[in-house]
C-alpha positions in Angstrom: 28.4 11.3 7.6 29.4 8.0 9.3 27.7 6.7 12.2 29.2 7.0 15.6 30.2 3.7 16.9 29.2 2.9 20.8 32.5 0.9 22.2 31.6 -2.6 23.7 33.0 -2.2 26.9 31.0 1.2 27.0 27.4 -0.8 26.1 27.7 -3.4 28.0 27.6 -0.7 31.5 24.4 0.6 30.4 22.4 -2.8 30.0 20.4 -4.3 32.8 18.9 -7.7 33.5 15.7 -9.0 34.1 14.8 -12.5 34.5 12.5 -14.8 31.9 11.7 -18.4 33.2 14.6 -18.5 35.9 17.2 -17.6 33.2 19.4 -14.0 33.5 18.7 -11.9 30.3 20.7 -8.4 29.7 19.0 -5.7 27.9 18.9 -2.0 26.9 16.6 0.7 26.9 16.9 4.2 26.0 14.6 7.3 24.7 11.4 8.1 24.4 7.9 8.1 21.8 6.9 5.1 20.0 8.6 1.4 21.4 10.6 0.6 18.7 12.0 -3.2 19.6 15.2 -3.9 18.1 15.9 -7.9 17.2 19.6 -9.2 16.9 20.7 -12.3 14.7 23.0 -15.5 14.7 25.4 -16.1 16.4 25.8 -12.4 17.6 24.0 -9.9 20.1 22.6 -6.6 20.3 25.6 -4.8 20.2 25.0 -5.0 16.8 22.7 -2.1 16.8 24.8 0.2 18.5 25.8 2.3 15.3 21.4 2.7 15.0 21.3 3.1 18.7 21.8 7.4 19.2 20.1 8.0 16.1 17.4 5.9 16.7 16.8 6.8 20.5 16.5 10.7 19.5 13.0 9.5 18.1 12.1 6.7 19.7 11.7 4.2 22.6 14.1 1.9 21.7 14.3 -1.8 23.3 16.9 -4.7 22.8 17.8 -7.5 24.7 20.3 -10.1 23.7 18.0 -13.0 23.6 18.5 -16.0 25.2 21.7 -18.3 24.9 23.4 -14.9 23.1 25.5 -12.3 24.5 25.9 -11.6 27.7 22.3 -13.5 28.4 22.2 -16.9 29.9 23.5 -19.7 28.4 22.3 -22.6 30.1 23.8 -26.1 28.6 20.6 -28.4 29.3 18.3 -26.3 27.1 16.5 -26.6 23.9 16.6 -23.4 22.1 14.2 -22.6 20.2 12.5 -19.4 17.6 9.4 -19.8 19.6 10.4 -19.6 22.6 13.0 -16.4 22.1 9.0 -14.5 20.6 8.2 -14.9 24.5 11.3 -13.7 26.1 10.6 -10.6 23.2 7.1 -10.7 25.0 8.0 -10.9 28.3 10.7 -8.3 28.0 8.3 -5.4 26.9 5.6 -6.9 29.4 8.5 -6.3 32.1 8.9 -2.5 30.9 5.4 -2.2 31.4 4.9 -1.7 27.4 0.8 -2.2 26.1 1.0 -0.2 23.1 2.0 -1.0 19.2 5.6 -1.8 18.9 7.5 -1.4 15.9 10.3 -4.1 15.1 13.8 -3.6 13.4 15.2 -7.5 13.3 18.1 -9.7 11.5 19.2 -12.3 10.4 17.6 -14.9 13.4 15.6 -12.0 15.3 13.8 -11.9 11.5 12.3 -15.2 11.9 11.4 -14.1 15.7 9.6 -11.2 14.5 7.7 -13.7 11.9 6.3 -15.0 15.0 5.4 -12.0 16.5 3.7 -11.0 13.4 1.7 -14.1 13.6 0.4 -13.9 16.7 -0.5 -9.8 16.2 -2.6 -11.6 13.5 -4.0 -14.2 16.3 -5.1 -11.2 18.7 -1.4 -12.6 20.9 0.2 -9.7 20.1 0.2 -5.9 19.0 2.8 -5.0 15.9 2.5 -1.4 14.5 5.5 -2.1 11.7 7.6 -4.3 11.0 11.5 -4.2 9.1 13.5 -7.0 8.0 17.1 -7.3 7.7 19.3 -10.1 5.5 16.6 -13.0 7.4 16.2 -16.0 6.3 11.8 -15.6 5.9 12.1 -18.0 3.4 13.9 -21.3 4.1 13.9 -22.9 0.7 16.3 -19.6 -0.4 18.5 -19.9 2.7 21.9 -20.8 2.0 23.4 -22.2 4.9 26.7 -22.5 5.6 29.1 -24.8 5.7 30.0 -24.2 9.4 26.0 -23.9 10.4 25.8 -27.7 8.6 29.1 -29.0 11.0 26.8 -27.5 14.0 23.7 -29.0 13.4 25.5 -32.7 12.2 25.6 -35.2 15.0 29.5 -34.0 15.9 27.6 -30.8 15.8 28.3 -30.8 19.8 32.2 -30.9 19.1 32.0 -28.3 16.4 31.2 -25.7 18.5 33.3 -27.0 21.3 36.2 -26.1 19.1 34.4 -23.0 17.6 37.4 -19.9 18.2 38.1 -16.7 16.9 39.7 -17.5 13.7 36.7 -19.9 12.7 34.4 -16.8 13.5 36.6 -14.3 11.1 36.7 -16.9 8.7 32.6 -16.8 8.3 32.1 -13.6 8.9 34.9 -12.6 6.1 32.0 -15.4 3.6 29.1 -12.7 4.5 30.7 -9.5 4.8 30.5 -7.3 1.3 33.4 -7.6 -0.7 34.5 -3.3 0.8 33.1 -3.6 4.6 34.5 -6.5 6.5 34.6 -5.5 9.9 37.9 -4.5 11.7 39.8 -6.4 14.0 38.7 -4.4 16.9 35.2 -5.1 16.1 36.0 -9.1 15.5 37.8 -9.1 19.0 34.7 -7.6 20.5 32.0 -10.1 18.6 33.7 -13.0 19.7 34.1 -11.7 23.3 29.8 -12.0 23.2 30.1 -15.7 21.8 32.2 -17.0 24.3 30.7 -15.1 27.3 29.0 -17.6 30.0 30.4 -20.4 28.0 28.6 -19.6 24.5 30.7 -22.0 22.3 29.2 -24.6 24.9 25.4 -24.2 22.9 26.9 -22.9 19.2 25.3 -26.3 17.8 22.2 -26.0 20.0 21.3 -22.4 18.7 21.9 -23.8 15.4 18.5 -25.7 15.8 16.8 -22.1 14.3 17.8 -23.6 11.0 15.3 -26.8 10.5 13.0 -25.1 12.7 12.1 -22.1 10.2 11.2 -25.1 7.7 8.8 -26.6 10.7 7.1 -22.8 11.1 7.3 -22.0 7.0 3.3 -22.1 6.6 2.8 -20.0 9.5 5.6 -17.6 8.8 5.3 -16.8 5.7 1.2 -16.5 5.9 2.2 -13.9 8.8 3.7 -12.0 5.8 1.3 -12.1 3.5 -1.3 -10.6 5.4 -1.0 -7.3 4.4 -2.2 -5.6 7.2 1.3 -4.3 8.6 3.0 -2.1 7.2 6.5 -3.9 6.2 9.9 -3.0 4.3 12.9 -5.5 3.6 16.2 -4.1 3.6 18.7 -6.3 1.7 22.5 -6.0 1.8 22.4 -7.6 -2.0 25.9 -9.2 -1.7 24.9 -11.8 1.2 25.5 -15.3 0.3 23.1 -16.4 2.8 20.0 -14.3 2.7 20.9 -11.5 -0.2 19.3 -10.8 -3.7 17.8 -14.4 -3.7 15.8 -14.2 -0.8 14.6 -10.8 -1.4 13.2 -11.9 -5.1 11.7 -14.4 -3.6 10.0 -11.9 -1.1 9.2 -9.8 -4.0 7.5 -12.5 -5.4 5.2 -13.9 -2.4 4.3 -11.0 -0.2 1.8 -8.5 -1.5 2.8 -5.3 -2.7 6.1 -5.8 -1.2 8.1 -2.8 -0.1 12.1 -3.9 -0.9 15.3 -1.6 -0.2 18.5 -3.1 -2.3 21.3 -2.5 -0.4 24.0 -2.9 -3.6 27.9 -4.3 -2.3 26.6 -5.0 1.0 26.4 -8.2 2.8 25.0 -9.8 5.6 25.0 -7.5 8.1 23.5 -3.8 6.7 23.4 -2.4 10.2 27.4 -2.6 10.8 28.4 -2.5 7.3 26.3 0.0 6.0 24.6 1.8 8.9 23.8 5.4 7.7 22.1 3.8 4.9 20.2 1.8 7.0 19.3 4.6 9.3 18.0 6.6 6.3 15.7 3.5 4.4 14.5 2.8 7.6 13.6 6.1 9.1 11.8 7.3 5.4 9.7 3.5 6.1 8.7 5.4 9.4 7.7 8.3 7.7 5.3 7.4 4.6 1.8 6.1 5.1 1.0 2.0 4.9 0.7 2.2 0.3 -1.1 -1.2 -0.1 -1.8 -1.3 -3.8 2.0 0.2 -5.2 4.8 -1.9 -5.3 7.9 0.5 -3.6 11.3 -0.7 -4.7 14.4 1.5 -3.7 18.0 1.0 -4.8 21.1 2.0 -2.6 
């Protein structure tokens, strides 16, 4: 049964704000149990969970903000942005809902390489990470494919790029990582781009884009964070992503221990909105089964 969808203009009433180093940031919060912290990617927010969102908050305490220069967050122009930097406001934001116990994390795309980082410092003693489940991220920069339009953003007319950025550049991208049956509808297209552009979003497109070379800075550290083995971990994988798909979860299959993969088959980029019962269902068996260290777990969809 498909997933009821929570309208934009109906999410964005139920968020609130809280501030992180002087700088406005919107988030939501629903339910009750375990904290289950939910991560968005690039260049989107976290209206992307809002298909997960009832489901998930009938079993959990669910928390997501829309992270710094995304949404309907700050944007400030004079601003580096940076992966390490949006782990804090993560930090800051369960800190501010008074949160001390294990958190679980759901993340994408970008918020993937956030939760690296998070998983890092749980390993340092800096933070405390019960689970932890990947979507379509990039953990592994060598098997990124970037885009074209993510090259224009970070070249040195990078600035320009995103000063022209509209609509019909966004729906041409989105229809390169969308599976070949689930682009999104127009509706949904009208509504992403309304988060881009709010507070002047096309403004910082090319300083967002920074997250790209900065995963290659942080590779060492981020990928040791998954090797560990000591949380439990499963990557979902929409298999028809050109960007993070098969290729980067083979290559996840071959460097992390005893990996735990989900192939999501004729799905893209974005498993959450393009295949969200499916999601719902991987994920929520994940919650269920005890941490199996010495099996490999594969599961095809």
């Amino acid at each position: 049964m498909p997933l009821a969808e929570i309208p934009l203009c109906v999410w964005r009433t139920r968020g609130q704000d809280f501030s992180f180093r002087s700088q406005s940031i919107r988030y939501w919060t629903a339910g009750q149990g375990e904290p289950l912290l939910l991560i968005h990617g690039f260049p989107t927010a976290s209206w992307d969970w809002h298909y997960l969102w009832a489901p998930l908050v009938q079993r959990f305490r669910v928390i997501a903000c829309d992270m710094l220069g995304f949404g309907d967050s700050a944007k400030p122009v004079q601003h580096e942005y940076s992966l390490i930097e949006q782990a804090d406001l993560q930090q800051a934001l369960l800190a501010q809902l008074q949160i001390d116990q294990p958190v679980h994390v759901l993340a994408h795309d970008y918020g993937a390489s956030v939760a690296q980082e998070l998983l890092a410092r749980h390993h340092e003693g800096q933070a405390n990470i019960a689970s932890c489940a990947f979507l379509n991220g990039g953990l592994f920069p060598e098997r990124h494919r970037t885009l074209l339009i993510q090259k224009l953003l970070l070249s040195p007319l990078g600035w320009l790029v995103a000063r022209s950025f509209g609509r019909d550049d966004l729906v041409r991208n989105v229809t390169q990582v969308y599976g070949p049956c689930t682009h999104p509808s127009e509706s949904s297209l009208d509504d992403s781009w309304s988060l881009i552009e709010a507070n002047g979003g096309t403004r910082i497109l090319h300083k967002l884009a920074a997250y790209v070379p900065e995963r290659m800075v942080h590779r060492a550290r981020w990928v040791a964070a998954l090797q560990h083995g000591t949380v439990p971990m499963r990557f979902i994988n929409g298999a028809a992503d050109p960007v993070s798909g098969i290729h980067m979860l083979e290559r996840y299959q071959e460097l992390v221990p005893n990996p735990d993969t989900v192939v999501l088959q004729g799905i893209g980029h974005y498993p959450h909105t393009e295949a969200p019962a499916q999601v719902l269902r991987h994920y929520l068996t994940f919650r269920e089964q005890p941490l199996q260290r010495f099996a490999q777990k594969v599961a095809w969809s």
